[in-house]
Backbone as a chain_set.jsonl record, in Angstrom:
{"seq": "XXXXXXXXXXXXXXXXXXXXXXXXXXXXXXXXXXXXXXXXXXXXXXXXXXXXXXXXXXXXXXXXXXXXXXXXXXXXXXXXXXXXXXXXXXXXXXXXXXXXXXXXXXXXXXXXXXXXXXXXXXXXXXXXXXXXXXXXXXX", "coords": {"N": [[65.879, 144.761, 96.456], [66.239, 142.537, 98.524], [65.453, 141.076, 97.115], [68.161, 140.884, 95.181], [69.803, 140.049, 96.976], [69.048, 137.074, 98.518], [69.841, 136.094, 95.811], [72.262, 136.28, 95.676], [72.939, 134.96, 97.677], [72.06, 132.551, 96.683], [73.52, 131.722, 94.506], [76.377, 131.198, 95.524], [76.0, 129.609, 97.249], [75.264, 127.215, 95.119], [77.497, 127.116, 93.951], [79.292, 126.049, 95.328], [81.772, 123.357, 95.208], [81.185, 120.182, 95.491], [81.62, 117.762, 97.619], [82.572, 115.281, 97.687], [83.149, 114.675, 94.938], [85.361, 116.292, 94.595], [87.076, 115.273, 96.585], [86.894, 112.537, 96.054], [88.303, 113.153, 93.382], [91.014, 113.812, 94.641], [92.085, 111.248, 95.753], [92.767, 110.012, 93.518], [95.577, 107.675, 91.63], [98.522, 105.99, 92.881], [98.911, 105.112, 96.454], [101.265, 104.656, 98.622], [102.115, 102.757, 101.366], [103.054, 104.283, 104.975], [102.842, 103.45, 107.186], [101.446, 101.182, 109.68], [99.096, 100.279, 111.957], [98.258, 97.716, 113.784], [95.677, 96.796, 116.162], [97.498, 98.008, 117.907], [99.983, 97.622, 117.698], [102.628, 97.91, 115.596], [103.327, 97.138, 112.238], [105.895, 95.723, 110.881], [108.329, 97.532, 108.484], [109.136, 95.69, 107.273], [106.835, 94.458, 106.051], [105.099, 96.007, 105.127], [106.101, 96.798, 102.697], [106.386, 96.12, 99.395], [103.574, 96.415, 98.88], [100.808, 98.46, 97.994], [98.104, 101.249, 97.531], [95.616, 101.638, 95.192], [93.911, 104.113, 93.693], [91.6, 104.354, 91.131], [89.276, 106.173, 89.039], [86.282, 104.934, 90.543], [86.835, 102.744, 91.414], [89.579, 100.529, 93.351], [92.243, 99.271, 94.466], [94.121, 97.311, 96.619], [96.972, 95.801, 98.124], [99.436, 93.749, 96.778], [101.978, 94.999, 94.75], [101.323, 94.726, 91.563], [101.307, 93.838, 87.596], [98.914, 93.3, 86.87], [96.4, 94.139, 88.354], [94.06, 93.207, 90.206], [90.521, 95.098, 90.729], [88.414, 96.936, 92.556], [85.227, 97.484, 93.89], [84.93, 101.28, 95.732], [83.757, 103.869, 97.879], [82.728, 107.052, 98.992], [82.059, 109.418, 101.166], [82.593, 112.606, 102.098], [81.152, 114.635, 103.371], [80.737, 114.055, 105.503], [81.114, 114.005, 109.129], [83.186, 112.014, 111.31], [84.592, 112.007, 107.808], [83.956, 109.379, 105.595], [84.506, 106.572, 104.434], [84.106, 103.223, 102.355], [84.831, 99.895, 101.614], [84.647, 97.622, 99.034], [84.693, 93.994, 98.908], [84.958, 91.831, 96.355], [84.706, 88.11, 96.231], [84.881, 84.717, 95.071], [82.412, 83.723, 96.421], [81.515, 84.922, 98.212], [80.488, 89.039, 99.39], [82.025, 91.253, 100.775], [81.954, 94.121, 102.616], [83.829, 96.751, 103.739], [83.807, 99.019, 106.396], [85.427, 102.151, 106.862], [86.999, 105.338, 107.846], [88.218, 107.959, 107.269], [90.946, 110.703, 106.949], [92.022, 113.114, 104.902], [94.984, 114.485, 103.338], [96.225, 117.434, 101.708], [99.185, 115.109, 100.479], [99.219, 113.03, 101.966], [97.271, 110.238, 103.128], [94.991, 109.003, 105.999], [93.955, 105.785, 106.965], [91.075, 104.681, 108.304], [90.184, 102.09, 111.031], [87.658, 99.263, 111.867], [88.398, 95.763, 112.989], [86.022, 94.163, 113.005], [84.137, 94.112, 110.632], [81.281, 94.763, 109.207], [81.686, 97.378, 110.971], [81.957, 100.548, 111.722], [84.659, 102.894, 112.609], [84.288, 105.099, 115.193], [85.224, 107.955, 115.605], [88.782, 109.01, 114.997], [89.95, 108.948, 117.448], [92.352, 106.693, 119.688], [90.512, 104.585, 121.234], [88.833, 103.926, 119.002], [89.085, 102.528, 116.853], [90.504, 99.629, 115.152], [92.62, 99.208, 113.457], [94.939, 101.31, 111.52], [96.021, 102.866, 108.9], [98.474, 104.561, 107.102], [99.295, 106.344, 104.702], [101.326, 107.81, 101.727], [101.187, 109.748, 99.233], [102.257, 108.435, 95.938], [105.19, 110.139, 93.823]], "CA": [[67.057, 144.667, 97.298], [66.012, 141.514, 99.142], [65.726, 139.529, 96.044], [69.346, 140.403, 94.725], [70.56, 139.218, 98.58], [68.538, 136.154, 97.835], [70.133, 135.396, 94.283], [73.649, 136.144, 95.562], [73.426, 133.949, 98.526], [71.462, 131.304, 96.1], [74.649, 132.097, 93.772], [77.504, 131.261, 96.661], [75.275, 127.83, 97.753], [75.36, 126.785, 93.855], [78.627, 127.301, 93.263], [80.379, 125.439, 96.126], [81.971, 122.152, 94.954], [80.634, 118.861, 96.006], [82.91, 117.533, 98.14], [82.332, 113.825, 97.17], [83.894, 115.033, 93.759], [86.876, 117.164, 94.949], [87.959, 113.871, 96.991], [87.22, 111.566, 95.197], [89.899, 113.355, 92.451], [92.006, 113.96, 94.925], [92.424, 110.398, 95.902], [92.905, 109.376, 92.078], [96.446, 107.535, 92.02], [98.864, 105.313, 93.758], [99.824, 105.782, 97.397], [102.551, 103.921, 99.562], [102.076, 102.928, 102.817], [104.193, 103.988, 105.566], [102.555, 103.059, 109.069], [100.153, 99.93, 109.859], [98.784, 99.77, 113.348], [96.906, 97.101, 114.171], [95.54, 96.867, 117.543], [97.978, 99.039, 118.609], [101.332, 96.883, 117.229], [102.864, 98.238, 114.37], [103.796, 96.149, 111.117], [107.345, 96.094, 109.593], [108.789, 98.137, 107.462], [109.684, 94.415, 105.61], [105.548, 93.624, 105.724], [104.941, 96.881, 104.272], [107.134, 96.782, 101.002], [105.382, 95.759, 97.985], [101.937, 97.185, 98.99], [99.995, 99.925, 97.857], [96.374, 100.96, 97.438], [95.66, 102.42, 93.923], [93.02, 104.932, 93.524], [91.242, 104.582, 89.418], [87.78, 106.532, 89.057], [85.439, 104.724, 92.132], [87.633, 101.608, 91.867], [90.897, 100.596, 94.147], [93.293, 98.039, 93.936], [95.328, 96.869, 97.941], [97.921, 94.474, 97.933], [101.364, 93.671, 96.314], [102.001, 95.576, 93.252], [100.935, 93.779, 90.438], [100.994, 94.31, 86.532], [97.357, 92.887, 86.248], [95.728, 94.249, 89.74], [92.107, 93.458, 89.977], [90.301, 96.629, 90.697], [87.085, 96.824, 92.953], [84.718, 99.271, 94.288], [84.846, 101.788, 96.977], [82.94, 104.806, 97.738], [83.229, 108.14, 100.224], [81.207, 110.388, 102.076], [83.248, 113.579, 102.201], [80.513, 115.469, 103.747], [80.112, 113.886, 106.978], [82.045, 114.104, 109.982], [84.54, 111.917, 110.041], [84.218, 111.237, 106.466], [83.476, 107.707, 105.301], [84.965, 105.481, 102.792], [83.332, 101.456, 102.469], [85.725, 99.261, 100.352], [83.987, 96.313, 98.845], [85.284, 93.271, 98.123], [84.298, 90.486, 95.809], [85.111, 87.135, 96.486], [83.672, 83.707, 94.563], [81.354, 83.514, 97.551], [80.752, 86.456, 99.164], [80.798, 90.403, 99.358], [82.297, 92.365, 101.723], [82.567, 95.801, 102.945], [85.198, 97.273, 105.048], [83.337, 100.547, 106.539], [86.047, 102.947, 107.496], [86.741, 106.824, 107.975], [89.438, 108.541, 106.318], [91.486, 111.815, 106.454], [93.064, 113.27, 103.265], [95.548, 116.018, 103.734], [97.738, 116.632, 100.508], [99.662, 114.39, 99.239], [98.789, 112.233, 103.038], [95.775, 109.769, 103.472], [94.841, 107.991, 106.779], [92.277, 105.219, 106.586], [90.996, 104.011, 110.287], [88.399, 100.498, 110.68], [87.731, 98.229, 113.003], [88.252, 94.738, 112.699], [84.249, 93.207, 112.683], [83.888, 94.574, 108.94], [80.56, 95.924, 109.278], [81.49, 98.502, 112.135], [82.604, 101.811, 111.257], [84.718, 103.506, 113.718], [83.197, 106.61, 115.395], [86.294, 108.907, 115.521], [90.238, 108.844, 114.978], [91.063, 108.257, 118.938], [92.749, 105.463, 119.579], [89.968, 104.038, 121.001], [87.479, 103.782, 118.521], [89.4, 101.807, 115.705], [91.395, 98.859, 116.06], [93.385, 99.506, 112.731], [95.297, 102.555, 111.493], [96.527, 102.545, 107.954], [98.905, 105.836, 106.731], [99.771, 105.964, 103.286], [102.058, 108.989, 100.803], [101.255, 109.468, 97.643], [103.408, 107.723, 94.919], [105.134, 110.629, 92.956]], "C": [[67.118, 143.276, 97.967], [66.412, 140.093, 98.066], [67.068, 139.231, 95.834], [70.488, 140.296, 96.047], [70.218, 137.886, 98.221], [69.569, 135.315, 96.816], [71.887, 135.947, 94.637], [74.095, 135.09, 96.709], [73.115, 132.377, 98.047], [73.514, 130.948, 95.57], [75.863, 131.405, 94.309], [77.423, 129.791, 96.982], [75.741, 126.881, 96.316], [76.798, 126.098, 93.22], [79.667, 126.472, 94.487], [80.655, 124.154, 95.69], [81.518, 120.824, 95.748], [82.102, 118.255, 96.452], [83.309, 116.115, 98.122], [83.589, 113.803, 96.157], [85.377, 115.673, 94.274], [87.456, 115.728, 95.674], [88.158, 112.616, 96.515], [88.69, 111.917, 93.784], [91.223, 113.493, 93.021], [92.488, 112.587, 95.581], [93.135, 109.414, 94.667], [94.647, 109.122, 91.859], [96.872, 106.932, 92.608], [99.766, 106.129, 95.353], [100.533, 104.432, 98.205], [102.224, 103.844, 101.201], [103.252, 103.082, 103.914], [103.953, 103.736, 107.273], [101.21, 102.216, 108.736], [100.137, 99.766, 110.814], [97.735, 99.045, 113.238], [96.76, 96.307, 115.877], [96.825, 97.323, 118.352], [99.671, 98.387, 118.813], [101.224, 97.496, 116.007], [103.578, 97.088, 113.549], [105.017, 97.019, 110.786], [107.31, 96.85, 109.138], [108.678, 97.143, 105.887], [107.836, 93.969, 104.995], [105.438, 94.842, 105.107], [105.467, 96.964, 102.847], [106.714, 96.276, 100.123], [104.298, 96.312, 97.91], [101.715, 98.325, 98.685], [98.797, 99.443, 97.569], [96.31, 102.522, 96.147], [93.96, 102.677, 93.858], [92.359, 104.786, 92.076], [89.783, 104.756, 89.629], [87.085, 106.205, 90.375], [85.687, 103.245, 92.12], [88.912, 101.158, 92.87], [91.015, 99.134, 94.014], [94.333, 97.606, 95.356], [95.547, 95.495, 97.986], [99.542, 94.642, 97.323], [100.962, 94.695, 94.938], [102.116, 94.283, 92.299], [100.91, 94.495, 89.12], [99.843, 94.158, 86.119], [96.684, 93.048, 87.805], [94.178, 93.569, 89.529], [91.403, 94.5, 90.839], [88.367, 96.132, 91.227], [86.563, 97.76, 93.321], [84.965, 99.905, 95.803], [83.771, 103.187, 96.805], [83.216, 105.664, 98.915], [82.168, 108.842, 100.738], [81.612, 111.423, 102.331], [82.442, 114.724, 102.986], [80.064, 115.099, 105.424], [81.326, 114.329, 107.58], [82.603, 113.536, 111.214], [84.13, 111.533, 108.775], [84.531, 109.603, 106.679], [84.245, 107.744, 104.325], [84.701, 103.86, 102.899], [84.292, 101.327, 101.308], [84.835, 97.89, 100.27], [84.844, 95.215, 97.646], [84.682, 92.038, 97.981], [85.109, 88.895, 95.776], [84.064, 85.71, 95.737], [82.125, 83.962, 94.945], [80.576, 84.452, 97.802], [81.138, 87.497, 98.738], [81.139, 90.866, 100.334], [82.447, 93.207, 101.442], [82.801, 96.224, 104.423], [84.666, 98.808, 104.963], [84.5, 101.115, 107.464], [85.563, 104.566, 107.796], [87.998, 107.112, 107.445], [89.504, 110.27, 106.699], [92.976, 112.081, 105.625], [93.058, 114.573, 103.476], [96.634, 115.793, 102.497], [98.347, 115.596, 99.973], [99.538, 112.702, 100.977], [97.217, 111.229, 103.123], [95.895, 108.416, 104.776], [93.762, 107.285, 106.934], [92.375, 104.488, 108.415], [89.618, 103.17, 110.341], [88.471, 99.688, 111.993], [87.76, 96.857, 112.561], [86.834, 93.921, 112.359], [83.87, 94.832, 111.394], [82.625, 95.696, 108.522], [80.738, 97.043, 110.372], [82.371, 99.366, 111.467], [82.984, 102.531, 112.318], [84.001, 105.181, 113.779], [84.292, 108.045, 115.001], [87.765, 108.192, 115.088], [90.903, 108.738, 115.968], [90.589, 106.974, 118.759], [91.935, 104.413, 119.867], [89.029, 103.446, 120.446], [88.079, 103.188, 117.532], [90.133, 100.628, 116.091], [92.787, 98.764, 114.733], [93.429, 100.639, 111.793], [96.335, 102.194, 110.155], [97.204, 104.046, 107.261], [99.502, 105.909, 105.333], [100.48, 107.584, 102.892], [101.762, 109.091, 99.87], [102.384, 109.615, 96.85], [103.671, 109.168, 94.265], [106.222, 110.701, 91.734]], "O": [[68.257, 142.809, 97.946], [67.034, 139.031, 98.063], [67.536, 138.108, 96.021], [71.709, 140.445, 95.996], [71.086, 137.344, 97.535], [69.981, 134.17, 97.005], [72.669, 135.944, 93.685], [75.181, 134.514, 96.762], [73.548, 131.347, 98.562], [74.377, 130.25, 96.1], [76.527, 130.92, 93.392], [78.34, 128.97, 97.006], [76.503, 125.925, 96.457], [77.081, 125.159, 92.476], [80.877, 126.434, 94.267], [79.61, 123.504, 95.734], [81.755, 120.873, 96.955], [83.208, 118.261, 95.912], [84.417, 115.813, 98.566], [84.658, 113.217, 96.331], [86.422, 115.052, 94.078], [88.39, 115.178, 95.09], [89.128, 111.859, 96.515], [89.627, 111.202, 93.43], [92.284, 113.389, 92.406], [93.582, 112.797, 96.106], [93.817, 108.401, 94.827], [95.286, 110.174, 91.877], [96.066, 106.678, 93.502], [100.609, 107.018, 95.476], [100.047, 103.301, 98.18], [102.133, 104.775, 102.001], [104.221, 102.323, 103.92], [104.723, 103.836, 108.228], [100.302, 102.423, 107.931], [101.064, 99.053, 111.2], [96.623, 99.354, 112.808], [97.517, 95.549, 116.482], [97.015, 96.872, 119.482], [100.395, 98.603, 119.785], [100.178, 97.666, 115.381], [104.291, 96.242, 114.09], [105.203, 98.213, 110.552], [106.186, 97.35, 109.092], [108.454, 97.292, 104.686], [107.568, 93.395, 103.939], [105.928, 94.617, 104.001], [104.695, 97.346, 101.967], [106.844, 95.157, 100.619], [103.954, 96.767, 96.819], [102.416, 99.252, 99.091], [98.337, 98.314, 97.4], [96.691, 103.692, 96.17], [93.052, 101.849, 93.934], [93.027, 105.672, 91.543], [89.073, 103.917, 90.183], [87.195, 107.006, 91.303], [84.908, 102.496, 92.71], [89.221, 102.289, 93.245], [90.282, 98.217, 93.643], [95.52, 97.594, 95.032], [94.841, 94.488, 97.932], [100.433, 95.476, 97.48], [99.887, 94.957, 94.397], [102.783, 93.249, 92.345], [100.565, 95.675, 89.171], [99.498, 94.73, 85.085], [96.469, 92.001, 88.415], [93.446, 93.648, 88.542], [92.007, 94.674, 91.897], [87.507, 95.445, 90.675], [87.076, 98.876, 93.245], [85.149, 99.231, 96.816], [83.138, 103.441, 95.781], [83.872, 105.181, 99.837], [81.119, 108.329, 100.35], [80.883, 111.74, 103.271], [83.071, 115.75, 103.245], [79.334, 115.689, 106.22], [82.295, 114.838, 107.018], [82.621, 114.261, 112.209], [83.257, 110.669, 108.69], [85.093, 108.932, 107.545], [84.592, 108.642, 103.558], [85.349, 103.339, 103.807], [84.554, 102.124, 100.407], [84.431, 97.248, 101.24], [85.3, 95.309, 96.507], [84.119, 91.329, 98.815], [86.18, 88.796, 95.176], [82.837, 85.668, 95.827], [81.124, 84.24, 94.286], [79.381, 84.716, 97.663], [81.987, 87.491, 97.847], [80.173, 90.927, 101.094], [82.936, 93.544, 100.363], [82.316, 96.123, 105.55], [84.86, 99.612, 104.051], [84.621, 100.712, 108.621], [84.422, 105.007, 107.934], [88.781, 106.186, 107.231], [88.513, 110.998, 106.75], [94.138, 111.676, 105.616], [92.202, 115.436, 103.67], [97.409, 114.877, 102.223], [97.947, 115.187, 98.883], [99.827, 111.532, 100.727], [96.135, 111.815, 103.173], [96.513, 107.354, 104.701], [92.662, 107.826, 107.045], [93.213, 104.076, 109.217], [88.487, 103.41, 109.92], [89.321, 99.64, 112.882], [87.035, 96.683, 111.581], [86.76, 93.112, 111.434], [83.518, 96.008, 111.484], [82.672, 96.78, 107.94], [79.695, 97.648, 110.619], [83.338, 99.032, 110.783], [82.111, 102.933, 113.088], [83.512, 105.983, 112.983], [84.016, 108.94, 114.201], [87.847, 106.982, 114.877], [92.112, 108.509, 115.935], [89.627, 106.364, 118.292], [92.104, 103.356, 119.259], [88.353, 102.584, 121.007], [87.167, 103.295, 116.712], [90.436, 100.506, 117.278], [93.864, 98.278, 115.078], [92.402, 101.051, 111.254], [97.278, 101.413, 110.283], [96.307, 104.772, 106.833], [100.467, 105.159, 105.182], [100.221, 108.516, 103.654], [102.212, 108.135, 99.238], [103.248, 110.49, 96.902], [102.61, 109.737, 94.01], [105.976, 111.366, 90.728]]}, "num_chains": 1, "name": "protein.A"}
């Protein structure tokens, strides 16, 4: 009796999806931005317009739309709390990474960072980020 408690709660643990995976597919895709706060001024409508940030496998692509993007890495954390996402970008010179936090609701994704590159904000109040990025997905 104990065991097959055991091997159904093993069973239940086994079987729950990795949540790395489930977000990562559900980010897969272009989305549109429609709000840019930074430090607590919002950007245009007109600075917004060309931009998106394209999702392909554990690559992304932000900037103007382009027919030849160049495509770099990112990566998530779906299991913490707030989730993580680091975007890294390659440059002649150097590497960066932009440590954010992210929430992804449907067809919604908000990415939130602080300006000094390595800092990762702590939460989604206002004071813990200094930019607030809201995007739609393209459909």
């Amino acid at each position: 009796m104990l065991f097959n408690g055991l091997f159904i709660v093993a069973s239940a643990i086994i079987s729950q999806p990795d949540p790395n995976t489930v977000d990562l597919e559900r980010l897969q895709g272009t989305w549109l931005p429609t709000e840019c706060i930074r430090r607590g001024k919002e950007l245009s409508e007109e600075r917004l317009k060309g931009t998106s940030l394209v999702f392909k496998n554990k690559t992304y692509h932000h900037g103007d739309v382009s027919p030849c993007p160049v495509f770099q890495e990112f990566g998530i954390s779906a299991s913490t709390n707030p989730k993580e996402i680091d975007f890294t970008a390659n440059s002649f010179f150097q590497r960066s990474i932009s440590r954010g936090i992210y929430e992804l609701n449907q067809d919604r994704l908000v990415l939130y960072f602080k300006l000094e590159v390595s800092w990762r904000p702590a939460s989604s109040r206002r004071d813990n980020y200094d930019i607030k990025w809201t995007f739609e997905r393209q459909k």
